[in-house]
SEMARTOR-19230 format. One record per residue (C-alpha): residue in three letters; x, y, z. Coordinates in nm, 2 decimals, decimal comma. Layout:
+------+--------+--------+--------+
| resn |     c1 |     c2 |     c3 |
+------+--------+--------+--------+
|  ala |      X |      Y |      Z |
...
+------+--------+--------+--------+
This chain:
+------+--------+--------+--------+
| resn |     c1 |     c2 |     c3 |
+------+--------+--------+--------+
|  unk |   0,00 |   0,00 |   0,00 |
|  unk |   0,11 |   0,35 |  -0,09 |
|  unk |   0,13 |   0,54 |   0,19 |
|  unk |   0,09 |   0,84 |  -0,02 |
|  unk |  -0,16 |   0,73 |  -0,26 |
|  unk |  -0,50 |   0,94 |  -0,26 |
|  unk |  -0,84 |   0,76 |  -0,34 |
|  unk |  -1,21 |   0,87 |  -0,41 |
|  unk |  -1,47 |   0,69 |  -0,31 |
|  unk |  -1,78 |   0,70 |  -0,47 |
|  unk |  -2,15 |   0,64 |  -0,35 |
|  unk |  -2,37 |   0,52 |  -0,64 |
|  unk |  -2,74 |   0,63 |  -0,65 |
|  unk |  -2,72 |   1,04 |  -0,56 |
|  unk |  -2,36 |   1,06 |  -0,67 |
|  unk |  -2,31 |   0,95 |  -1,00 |
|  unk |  -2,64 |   0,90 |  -1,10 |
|  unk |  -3,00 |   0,95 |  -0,97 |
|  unk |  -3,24 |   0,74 |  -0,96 |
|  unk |  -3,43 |   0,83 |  -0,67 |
|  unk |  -3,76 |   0,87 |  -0,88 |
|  unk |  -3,66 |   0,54 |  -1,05 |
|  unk |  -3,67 |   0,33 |  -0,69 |
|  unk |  -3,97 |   0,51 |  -0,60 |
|  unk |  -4,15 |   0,36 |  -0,92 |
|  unk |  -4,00 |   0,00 |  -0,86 |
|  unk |  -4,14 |  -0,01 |  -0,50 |
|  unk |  -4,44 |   0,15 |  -0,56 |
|  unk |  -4,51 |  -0,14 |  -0,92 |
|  unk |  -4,37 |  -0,42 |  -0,63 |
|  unk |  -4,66 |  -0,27 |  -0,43 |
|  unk |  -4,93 |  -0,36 |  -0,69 |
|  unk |  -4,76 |  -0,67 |  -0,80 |
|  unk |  -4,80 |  -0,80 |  -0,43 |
|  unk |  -5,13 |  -0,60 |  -0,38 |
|  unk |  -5,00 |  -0,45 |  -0,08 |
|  unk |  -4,99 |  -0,09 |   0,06 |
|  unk |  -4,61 |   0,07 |   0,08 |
|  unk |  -4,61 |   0,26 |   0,43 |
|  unk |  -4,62 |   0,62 |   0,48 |
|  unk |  -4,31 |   0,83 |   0,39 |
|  unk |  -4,16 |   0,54 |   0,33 |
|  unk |  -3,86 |   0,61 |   0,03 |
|  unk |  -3,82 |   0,89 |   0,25 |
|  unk |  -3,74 |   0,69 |   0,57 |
|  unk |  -3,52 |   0,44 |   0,40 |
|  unk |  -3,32 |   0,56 |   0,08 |
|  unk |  -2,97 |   0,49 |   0,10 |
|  unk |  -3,03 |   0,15 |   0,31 |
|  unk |  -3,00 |  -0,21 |   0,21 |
|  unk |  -3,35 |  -0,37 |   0,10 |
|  unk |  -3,24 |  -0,66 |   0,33 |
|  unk |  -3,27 |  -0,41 |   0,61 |
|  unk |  -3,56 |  -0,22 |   0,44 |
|  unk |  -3,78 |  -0,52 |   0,42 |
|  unk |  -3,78 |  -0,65 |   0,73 |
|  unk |  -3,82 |  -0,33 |   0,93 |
|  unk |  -4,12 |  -0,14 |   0,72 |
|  unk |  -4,29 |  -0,48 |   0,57 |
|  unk |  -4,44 |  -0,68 |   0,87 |
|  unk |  -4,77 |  -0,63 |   0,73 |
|  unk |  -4,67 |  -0,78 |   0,41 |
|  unk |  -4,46 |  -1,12 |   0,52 |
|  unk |  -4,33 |  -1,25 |   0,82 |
|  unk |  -4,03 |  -1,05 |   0,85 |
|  unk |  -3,85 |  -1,42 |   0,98 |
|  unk |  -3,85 |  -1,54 |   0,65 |
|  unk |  -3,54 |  -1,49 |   0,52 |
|  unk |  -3,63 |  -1,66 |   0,15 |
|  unk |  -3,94 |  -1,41 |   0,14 |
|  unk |  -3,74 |  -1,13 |   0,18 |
|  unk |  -3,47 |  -1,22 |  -0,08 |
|  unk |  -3,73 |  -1,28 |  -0,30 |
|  unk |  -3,90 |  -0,95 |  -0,27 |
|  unk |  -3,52 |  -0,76 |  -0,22 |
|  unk |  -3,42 |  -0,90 |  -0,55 |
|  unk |  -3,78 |  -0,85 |  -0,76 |
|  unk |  -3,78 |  -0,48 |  -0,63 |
|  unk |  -3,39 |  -0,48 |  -0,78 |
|  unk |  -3,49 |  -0,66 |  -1,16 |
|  unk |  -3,83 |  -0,43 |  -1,15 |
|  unk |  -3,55 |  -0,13 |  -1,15 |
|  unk |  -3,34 |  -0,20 |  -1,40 |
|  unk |  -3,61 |  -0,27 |  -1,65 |
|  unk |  -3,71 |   0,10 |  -1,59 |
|  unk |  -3,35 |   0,24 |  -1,63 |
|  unk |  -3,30 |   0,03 |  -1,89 |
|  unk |  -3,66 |   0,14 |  -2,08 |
|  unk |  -3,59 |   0,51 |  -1,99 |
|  unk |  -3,21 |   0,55 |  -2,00 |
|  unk |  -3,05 |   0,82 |  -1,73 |
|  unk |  -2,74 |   1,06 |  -1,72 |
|  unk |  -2,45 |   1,11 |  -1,48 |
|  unk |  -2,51 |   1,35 |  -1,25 |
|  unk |  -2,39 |   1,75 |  -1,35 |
|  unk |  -2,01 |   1,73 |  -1,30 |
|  unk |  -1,95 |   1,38 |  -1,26 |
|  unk |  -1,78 |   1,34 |  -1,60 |
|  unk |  -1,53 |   1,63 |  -1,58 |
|  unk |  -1,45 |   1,53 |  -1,16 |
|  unk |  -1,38 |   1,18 |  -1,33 |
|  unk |  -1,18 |   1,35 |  -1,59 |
|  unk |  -0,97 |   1,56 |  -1,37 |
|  unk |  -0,90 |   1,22 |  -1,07 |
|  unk |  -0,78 |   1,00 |  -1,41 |
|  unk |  -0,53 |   1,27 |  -1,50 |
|  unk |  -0,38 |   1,33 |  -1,17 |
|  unk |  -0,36 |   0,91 |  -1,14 |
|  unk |  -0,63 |   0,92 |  -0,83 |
|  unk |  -0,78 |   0,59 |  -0,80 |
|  unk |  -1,17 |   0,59 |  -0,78 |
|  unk |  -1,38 |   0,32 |  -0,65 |
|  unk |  -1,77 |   0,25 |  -0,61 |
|  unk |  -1,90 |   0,21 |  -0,27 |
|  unk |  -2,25 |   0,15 |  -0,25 |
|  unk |  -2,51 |  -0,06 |  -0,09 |
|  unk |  -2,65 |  -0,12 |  -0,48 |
|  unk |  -2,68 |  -0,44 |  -0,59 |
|  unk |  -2,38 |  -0,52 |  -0,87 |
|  unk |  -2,61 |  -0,58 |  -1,12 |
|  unk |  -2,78 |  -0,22 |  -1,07 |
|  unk |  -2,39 |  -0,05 |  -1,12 |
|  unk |  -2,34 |  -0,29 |  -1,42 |
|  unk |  -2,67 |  -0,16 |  -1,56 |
|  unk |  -2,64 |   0,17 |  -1,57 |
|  unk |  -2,29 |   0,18 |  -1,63 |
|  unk |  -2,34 |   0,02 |  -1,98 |
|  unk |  -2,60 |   0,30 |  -2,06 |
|  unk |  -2,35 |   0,62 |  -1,87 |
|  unk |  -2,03 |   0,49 |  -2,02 |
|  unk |  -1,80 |   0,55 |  -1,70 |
|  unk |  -1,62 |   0,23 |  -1,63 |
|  unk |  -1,30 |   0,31 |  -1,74 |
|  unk |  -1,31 |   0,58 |  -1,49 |
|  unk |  -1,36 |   0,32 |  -1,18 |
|  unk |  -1,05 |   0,07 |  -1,09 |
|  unk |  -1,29 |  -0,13 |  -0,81 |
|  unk |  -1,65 |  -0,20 |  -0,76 |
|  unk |  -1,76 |  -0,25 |  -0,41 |
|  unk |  -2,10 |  -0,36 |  -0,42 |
|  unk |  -2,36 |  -0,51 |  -0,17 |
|  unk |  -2,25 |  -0,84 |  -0,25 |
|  unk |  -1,92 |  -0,75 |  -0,12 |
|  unk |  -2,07 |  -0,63 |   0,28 |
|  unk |  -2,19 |  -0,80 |   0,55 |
|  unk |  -2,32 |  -0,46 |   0,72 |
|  unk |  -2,51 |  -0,20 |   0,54 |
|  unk |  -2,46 |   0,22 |   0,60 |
|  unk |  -2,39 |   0,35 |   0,86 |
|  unk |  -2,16 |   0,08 |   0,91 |
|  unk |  -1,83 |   0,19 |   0,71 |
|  unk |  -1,79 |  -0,19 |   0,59 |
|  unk |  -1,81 |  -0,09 |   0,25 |
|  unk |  -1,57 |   0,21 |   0,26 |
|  unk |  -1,31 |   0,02 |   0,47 |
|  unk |  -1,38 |  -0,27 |   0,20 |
|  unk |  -1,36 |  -0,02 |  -0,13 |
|  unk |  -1,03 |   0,14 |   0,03 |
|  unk |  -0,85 |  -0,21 |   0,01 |
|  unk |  -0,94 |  -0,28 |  -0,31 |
|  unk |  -0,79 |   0,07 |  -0,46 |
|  unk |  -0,47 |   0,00 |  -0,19 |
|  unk |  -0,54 |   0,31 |  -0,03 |
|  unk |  -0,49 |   0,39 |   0,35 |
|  unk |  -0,88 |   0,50 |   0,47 |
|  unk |  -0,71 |   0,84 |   0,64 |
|  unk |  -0,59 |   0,91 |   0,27 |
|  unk |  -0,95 |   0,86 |   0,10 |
|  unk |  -1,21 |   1,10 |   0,06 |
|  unk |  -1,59 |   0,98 |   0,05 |
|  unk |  -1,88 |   1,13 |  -0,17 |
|  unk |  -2,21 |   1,09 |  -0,04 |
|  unk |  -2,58 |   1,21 |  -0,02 |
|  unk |  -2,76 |   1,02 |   0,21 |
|  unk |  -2,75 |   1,05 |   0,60 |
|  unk |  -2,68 |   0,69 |   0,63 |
|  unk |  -2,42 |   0,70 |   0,41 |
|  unk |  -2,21 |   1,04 |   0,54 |
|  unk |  -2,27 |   0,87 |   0,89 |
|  unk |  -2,07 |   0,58 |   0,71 |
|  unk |  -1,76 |   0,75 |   0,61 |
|  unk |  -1,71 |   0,95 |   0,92 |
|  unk |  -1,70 |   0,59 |   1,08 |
|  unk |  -1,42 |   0,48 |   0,85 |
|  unk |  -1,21 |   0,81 |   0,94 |
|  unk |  -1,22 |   0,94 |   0,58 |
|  unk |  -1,30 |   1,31 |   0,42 |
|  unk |  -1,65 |   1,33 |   0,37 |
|  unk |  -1,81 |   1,55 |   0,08 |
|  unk |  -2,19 |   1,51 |   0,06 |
|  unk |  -2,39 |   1,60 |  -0,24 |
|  unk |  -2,69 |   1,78 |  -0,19 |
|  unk |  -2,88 |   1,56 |  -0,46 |
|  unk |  -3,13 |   1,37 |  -0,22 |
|  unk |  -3,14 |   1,59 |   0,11 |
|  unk |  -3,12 |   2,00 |   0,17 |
|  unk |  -2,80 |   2,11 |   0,19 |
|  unk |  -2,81 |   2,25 |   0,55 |
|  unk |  -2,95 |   1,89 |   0,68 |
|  unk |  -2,58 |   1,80 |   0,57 |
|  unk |  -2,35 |   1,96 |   0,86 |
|  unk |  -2,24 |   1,65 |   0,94 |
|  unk |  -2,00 |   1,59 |   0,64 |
|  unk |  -1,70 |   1,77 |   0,65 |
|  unk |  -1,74 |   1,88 |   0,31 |
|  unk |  -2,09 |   2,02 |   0,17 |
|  unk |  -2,20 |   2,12 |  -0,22 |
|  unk |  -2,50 |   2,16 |  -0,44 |
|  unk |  -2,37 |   1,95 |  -0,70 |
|  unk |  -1,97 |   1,82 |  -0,82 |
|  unk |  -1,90 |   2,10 |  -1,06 |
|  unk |  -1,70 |   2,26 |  -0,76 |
|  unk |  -1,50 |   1,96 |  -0,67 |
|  unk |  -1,18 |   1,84 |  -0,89 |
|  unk |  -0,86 |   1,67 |  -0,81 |
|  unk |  -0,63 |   2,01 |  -0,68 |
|  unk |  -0,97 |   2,04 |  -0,48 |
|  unk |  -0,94 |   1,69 |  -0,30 |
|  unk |  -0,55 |   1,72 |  -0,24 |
|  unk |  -0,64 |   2,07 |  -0,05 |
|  unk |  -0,89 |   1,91 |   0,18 |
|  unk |  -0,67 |   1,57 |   0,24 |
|  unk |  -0,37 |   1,79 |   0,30 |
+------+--------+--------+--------+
């Protein structure tokens, strides 16, 4: 490991791309298919969390929330239901996500995924947004025990890049998620994509969108 080396870690949905109004459909068309009733506020309450978690916490009145096979079932339905919509409708990288890429490739930063999204979701959208070759690691749900806030998947993403967690800054937008990073010890810069930007004090970092972040940017705030 390079003591020196710098990495970027990425959350997925609210960072690169999002699809918040894209998991609100595919709950709401697993509602009907089940003919059940989602609870109130409910994407509210539990976007950036696992749908392992999610089920059995807000579905009791749907299945008995001890039944783990019921649960995968409806965790990975939910999951295909989505990626037939992104796949019918196409989506777009979020404003400055392209030129932030840009600017870590040329300055040899190395960028990883960290998200609680299933690795079919990332492999989806990514053949529609192109971004790939931007990304040397995918951590994925498949790769965690423990879902946000636990920092599993940051610690996890950081040793796949080879990059000390003090040295790694985090880009997030959900509560669960910032909460995350701050556990693995790293910079945190949260997005305002899914939550108002002053419900974001936590992070150590805060913008609108990532047309103000670039490499000499990240160097500053690690230094």
């Amino acid at each position: 490991m390079n003591s020196n080396a710098i990495g970027a870690l990425f959350d997925w949905d609210g960072v690169i791309i999002d699809s918040h109004d894209q998991h609100e459909e595919s709950w709401s068309k697993l509602a009907v298919e089940e003919n059940k009733k989602l609870p109130e506020n409910f994407f509210k309450m539990t976007f950036g969390m696992r749908n392992e978690n999610i089920i059995p916490n807000f579905f009791s009145t749907w299945i008995d929330v001890t039944n783990h096979r019921e649960i995968t079932r409806l965790a990975n339905r939910k999951e295909e239901i989505y990626r037939e919509i992104i796949i019918s409708d196409g989506i777009e990288p979020l404003p400055g996500v392209q030129d932030l890429l840009r600017s870590l490739k040329s300055e040899q930063i190395a960028c990883s995924i960290a998200s609680s999204t299933p690795i079919a979701n990332i492999e989806a959208v990514m053949s529609i947004i192109k971004l790939s070759d931007y990304f040397d690691a995918i951590t994925a749900a498949e790769d965690v025990s423990n879902g946000k806030p636990s920092p599993e998947v940051f610690l996890k993403a950081a040793e796949k890049i080879k990059v000390d967690p003090k040295n790694c800054v985090v880009f997030e937008d959900a509560h669960v998620g910032i909460e995350a990073g701050l556990a693995a010890n790293m910079h945190v810069i949260a997005v305002a994509t899914t939550h108002p930007i002053e419900s974001l004090g936590n992070a150590h970092t805060v913008t609108e969108n990532l047309k103000s972040i670039d490499a000499e940017k990240i160097k500053m705030l690690l230094r």
